[in-house]
C-alpha positions as CSV (number, residue, x, y, z in Angstrom):
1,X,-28.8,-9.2,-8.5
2,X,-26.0,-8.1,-6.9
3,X,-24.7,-4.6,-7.7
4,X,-21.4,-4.1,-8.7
5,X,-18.9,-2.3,-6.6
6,X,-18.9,1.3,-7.5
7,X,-15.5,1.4,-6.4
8,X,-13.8,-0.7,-9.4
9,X,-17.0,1.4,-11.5
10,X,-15.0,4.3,-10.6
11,X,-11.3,3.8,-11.9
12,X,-10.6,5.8,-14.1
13,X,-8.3,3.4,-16.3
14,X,-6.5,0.4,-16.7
15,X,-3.8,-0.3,-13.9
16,X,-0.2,0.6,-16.0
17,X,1.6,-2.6,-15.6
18,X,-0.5,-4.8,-17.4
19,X,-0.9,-2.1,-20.2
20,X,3.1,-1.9,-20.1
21,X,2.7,-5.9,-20.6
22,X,-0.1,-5.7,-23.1
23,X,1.6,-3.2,-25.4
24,X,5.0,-5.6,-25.4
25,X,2.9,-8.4,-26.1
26,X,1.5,-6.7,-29.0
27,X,5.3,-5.9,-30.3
28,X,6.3,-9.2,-29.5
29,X,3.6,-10.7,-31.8
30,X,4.1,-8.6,-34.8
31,X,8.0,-9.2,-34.6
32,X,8.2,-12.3,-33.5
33,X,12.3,-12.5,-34.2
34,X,12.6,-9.5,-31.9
35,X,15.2,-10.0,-28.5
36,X,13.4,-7.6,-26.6
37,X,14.8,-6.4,-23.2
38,X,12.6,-5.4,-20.4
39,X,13.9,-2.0,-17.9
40,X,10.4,-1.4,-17.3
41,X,8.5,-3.7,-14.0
42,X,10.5,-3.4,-11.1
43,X,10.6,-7.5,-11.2
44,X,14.1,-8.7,-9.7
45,X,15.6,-11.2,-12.1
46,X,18.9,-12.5,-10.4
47,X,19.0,-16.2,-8.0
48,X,17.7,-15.9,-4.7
49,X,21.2,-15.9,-2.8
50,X,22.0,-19.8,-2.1
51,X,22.1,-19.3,1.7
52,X,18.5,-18.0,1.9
53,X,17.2,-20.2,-1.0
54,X,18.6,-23.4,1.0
55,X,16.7,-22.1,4.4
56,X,13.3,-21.9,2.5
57,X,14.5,-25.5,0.7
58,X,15.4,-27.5,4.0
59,X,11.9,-26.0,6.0
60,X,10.2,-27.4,3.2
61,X,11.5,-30.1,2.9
62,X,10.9,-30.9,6.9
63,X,7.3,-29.9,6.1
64,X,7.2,-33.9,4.8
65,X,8.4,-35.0,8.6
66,X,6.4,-35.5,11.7
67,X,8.9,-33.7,13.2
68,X,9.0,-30.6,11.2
69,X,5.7,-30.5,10.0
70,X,4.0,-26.8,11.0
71,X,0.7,-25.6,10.2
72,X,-1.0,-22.5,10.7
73,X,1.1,-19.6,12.4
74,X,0.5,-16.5,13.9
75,X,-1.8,-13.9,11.8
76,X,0.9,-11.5,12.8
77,X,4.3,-13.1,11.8
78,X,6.8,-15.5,13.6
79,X,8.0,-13.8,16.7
80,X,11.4,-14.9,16.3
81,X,11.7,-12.8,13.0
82,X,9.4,-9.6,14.1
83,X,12.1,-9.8,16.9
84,X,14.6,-10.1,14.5
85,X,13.7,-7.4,12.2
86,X,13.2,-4.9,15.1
87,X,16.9,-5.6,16.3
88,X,18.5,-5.8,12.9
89,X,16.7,-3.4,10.9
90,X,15.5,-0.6,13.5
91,X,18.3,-0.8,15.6
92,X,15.7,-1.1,18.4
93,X,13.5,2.3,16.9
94,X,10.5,-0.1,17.2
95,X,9.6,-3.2,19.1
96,X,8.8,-6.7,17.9
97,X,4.9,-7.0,18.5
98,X,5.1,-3.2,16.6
99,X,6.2,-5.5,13.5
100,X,3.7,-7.2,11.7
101,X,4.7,-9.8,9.0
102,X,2.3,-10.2,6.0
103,X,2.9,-11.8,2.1
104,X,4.2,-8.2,0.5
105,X,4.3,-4.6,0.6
106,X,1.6,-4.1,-2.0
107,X,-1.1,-6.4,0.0
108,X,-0.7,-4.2,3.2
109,X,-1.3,-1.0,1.4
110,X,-4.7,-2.1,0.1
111,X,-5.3,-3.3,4.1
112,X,-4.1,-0.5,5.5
113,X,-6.9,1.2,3.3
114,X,-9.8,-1.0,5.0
115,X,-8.1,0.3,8.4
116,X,-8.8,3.8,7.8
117,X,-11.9,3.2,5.2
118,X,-14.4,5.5,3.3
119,X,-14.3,9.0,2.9
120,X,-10.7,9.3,4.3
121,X,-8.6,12.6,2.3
122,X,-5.8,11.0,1.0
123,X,-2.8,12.9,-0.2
124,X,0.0,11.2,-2.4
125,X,2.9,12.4,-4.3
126,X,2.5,13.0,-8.0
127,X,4.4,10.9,-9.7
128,X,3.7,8.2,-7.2
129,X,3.3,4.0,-7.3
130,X,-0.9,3.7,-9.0
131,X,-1.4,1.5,-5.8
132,X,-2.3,4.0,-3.5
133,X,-4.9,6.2,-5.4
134,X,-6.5,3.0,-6.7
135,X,-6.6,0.9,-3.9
136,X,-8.2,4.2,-2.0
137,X,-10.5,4.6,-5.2
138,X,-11.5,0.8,-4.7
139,X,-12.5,1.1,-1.3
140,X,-14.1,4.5,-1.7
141,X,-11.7,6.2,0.7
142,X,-11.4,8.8,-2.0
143,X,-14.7,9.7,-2.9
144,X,-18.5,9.1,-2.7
145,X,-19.3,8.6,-6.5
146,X,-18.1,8.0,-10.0
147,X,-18.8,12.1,-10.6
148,X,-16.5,12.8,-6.8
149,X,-14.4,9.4,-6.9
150,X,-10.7,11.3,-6.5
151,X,-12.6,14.2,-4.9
152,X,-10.4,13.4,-1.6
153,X,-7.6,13.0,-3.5
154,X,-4.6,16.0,-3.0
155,X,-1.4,15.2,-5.7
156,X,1.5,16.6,-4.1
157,X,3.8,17.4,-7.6
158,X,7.2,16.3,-6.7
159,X,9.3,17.9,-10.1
160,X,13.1,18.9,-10.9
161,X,11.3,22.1,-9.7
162,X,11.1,21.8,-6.1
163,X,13.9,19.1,-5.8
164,X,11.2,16.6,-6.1
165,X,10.0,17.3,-2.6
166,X,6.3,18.6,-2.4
167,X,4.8,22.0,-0.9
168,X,3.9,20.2,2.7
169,X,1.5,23.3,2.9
170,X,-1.0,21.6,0.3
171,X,-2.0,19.2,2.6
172,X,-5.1,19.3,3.8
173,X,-5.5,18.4,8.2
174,X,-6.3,14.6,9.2
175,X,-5.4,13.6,5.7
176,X,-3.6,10.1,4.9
177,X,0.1,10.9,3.3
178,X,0.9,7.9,1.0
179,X,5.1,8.8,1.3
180,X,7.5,6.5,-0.5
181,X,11.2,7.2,-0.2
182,X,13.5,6.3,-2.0
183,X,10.9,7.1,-4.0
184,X,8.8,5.0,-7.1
185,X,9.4,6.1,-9.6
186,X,11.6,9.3,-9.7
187,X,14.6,7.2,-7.8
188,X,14.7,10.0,-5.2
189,X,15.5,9.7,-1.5
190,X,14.4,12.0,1.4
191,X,16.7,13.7,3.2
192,X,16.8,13.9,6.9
193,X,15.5,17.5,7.0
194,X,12.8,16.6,4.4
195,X,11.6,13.8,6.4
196,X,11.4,16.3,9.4
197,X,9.6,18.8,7.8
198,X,7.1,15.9,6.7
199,X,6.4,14.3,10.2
200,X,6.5,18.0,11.7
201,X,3.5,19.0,9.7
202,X,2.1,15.4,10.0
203,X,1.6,16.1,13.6
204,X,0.5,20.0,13.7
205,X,-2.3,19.3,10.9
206,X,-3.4,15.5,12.7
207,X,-2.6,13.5,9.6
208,X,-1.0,10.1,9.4
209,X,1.9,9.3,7.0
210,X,1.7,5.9,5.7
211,X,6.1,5.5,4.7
212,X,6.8,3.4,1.6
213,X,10.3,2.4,2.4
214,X,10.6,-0.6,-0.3
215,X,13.4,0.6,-1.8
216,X,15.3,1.1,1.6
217,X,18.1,-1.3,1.3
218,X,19.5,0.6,-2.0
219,X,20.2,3.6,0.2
220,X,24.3,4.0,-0.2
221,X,24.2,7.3,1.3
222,X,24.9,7.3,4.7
223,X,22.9,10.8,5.3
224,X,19.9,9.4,4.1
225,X,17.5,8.1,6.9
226,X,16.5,4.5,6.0
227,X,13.2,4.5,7.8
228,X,11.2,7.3,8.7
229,X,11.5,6.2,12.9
230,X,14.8,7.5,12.6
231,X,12.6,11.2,12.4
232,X,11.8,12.4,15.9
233,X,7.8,12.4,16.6
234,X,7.8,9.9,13.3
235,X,5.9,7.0,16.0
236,X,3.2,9.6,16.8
237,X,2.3,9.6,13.4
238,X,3.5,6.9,11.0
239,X,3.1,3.5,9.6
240,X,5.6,2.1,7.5
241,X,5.3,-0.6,5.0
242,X,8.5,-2.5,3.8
243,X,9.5,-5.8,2.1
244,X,12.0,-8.2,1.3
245,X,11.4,-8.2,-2.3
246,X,14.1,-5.9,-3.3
247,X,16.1,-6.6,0.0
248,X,16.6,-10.6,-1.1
249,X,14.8,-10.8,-4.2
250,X,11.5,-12.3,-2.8
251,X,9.2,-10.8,-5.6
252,X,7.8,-13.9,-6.3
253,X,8.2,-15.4,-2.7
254,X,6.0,-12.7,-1.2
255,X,7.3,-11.6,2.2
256,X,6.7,-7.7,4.0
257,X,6.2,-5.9,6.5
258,X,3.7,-2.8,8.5
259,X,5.5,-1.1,11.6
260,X,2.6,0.4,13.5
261,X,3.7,2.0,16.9
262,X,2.1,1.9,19.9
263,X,2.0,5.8,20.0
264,X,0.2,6.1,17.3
265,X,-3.5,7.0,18.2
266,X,-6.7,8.2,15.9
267,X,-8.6,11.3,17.3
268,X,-10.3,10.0,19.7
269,X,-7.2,8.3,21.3
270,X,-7.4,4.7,20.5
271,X,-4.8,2.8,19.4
272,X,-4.0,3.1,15.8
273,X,-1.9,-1.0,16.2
274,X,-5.1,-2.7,17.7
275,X,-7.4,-2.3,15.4
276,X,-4.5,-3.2,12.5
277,X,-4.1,-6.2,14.8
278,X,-7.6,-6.7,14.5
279,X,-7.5,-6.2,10.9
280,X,-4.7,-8.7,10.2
281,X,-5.9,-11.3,12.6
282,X,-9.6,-11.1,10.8
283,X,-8.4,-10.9,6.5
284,X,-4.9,-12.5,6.9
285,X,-3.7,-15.9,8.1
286,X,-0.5,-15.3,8.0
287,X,2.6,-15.3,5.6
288,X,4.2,-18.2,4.4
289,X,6.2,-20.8,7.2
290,X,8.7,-21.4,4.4
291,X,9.2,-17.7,3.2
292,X,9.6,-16.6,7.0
293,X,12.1,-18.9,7.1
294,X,14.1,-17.2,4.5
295,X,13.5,-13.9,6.1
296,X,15.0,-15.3,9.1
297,X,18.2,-16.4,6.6
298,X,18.1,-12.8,4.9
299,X,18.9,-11.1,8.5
300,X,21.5,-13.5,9.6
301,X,25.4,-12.4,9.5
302,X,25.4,-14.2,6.0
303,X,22.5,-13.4,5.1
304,X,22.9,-9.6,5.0
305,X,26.4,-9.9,3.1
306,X,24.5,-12.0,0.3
307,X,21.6,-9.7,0.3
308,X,23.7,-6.4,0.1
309,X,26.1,-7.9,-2.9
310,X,22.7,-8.8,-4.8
311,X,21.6,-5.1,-4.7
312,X,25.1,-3.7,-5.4
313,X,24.9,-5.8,-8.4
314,X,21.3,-4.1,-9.4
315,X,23.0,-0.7,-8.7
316,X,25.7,-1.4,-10.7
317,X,23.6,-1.8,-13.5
318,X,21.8,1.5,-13.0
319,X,25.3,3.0,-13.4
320,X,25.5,1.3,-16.4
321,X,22.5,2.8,-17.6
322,X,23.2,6.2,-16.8
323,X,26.1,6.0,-18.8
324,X,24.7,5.6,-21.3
325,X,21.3,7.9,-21.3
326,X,23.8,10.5,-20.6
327,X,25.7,10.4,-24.0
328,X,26.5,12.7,-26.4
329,X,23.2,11.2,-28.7
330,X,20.4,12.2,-25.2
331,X,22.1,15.4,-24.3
332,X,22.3,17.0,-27.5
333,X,18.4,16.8,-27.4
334,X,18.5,18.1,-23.5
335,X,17.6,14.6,-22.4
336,X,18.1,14.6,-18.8
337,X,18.7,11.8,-16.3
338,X,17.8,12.3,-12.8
339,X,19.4,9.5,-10.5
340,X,21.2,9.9,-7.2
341,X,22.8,6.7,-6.7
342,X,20.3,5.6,-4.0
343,X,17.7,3.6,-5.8
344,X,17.1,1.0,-8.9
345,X,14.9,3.7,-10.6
346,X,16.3,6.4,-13.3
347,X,14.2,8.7,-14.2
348,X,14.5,10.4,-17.7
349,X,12.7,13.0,-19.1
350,X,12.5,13.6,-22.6
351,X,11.7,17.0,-24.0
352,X,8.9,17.4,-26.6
353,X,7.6,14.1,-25.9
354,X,4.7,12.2,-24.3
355,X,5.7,8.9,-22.3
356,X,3.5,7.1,-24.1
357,X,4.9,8.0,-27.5
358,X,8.5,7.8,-26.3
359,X,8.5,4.6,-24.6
360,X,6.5,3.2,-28.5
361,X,9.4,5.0,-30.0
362,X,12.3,3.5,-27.8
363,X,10.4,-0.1,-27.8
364,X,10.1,-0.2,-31.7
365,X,13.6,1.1,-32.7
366,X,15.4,0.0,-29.4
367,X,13.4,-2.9,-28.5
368,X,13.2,-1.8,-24.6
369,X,10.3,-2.0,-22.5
370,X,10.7,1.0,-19.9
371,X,7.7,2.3,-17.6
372,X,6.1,5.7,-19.1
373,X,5.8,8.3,-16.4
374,X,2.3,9.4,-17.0
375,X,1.1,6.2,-15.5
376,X,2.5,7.3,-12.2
377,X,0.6,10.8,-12.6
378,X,0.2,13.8,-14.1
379,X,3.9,14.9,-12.7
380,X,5.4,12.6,-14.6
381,X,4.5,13.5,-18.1
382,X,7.6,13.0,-20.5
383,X,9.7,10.7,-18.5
384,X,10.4,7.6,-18.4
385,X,11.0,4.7,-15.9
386,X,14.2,2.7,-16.5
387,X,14.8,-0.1,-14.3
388,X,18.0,-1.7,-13.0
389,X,16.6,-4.9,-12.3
390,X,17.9,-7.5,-15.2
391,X,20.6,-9.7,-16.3
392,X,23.8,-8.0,-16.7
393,X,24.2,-9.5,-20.2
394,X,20.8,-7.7,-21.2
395,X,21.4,-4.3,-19.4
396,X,24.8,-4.2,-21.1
397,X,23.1,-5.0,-24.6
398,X,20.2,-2.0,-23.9
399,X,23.3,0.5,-23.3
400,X,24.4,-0.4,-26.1
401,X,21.0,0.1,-28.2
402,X,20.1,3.2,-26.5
403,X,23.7,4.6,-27.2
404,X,22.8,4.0,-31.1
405,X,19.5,5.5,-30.7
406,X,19.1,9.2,-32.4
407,X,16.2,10.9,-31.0
């Protein structure tokens, strides 16, 4: 027989979504009258704006024409919208055939770690999205057995401590930095400076930083870079992996992107974006006709003020929220709320708990699903997740139940 793949031997648990899911489930059944409200997945919940929805709609519906019909496309995305992305979203920092377009940010991670394979020293920031230290465990990028599996594996603690910026200095040389700003799950966004000090060191110690930038279009901040090519020496030594699922609310339309420069080279000097081309030509067959179509409709002059008024509206629900894990009921117990402004993520940390036992707590009294922070890593003991992404009726109704709740 067959033997079993001693990379999914060697996970260490259950991925902590479907536990999340499992454990509401479980609620659910044993109080079946129970509304309960969900700040936990980062799912987006509102419309696709009508615009965007309509541009997907009329493609498809020319897909039943011998005019319109179109089969297979490019492995590495319609040129039109890698052209388009480029101009509107990099301001020209990167070039179209840099861009490749793929079906979500999630399924280029786990590519990305076939393109660098086995045995490759990963580093990642503790708390930090499971993804990346599973997807290397799977693989065996992070170790040779079930005894070594997270033997290459350096946590980078990113606490209230240090400003939730790691010691660079931990990093071992020609090591893989899995970097996600504004960051899942803390909420927190890079600085400039930061994001310097990052690609400086990425450079001196020949390591590659593979930038997370999901989250980008929640940045408010003008100081705040929105992609890590806006950091000088950044295209000697970064990929970075985006989507439009919190942009334009394609969660379940699945539509991202990789940026792999041309200047970025492995040790021996070949080029980093030919092999990934090889890579996505060879696993991939490209993203959906019809969802590259609404990307095309996201980036357009309407397109962008639709998108930008449906994450205001998220953001205006973590304000919301953060009014209300701030009062008097939370701070008399030291409660405190980290959130910038910059992000759908708060992240709470709750003193003389464990997130496990605080997010049973707030789920049985509160009936609110949140996202405990020990499932992102060790760092993130005692917080918890809250999301911004839900109805306004229902984030206004779990302020309201957290304001009630006595800890």
């Amino acid at each position: 027989m067959i033997l079993r793949n001693p990379g999914c031997e060697n996970l260490l648990s259950g991925y902590l979504f479907p536990e999340v899911a499992k454990r509401r489930k479980e609620y659910q059944v044993a109080h079946p009258e129970a509304k309960i409200i969900s700040l936990g997945i980062g799912n987006t919940t509102e419309p696709l704006p009508q615009h965007i929805a309509k541009a997907m709609s009329d493609y498809a519906l020319a897909l039943g024409t011998a005019e319109g019909y179109s089969g297979y496309g490019d492995e590495q995305g319609n040129s039109e919208l890698r052209n388009r992305i480029a101009e509107v979203l990099y301001k020209g920092l990167v070039a179209g055939d840099e861009i490749f377009i793929s079906d979500g940010a999630k399924c280029d991670i786990a590519r990305i770690q076939t393109l660098f394979g086995r045995g490759t020293q990963i580093a990642v920031q503790d708390p930090a999205y499971p993804v990346y230290v599973d997807g290397s465990v799977i693989v065996g990028a992070a170790g040779p057995s079930r005894e070594n599996a997270y033997e290459g594996v350096t946590y980078l603690p990113c606490t209230a401590e240090n400003n939730f910026f790691p010691d660079l200095n931990n990093i071992k040389p020609n090591t893989l930095i899995y970097f996600c700003s504004p960051n899942n799950p803390t909420g927190v966004a890079s600085t400039r400076e930061q994001l310097q000090l990052l690609v400086d060191y990425a450079n001196k110690n020949g390591c590659i930083i593979v930038y997370d930038s999901a989250y980008y279009a929640f940045i408010r901040n003008p100081a705040i870079p929105k992609t890590i090519f806006e950091i000088e020496g950044a295209r000697k030594c970064a990929i970075e992996v985006n989507s439009f699922s919190k942009l334009a609310g394609f969660t379940g339309v699945r539509l991202g992107w990789s940026v792999v420069p041309s200047d970025l080279c492995f040790e021996d000097g070949s080029s980093v974006r030919k092999d990934w081309n090889r890579i996505m030509t060879t696993l991939f067959n490209g993203a959906s006709n019809i969802a590259q179509c609404g990307g095309l409709a996201a980036l357009d002059p309407q397109g962008i003020e639709e998108t930008k008024r449906l994450v205001d509206y998220y953001l205006e629900n973590a304000k919301l929220m953060q009014n209300a894990l701030t009062g008097e009921n939370f701070a008399k117990c030291n409660v405190k709320v980290f959130y910038t402004g910059d992000s759908p993520y708060l992240w709470v940390h709750f003193p003389n708990y464990k997130s496990w036992d605080i997010f049973d707590r707030i789920l049985d009294e509160c009936r609110i699903v949140t996202t405990p922070g020990s499932g992102f890593g060790k760092a993130g003991e005692g917080y918890l997740r809250f999301s911004a992404f839900g109805h306004r009726s229902d984030v206004e109704e779990a302020c309201k139940r957290l304001s009630q709740f006595a800890l």
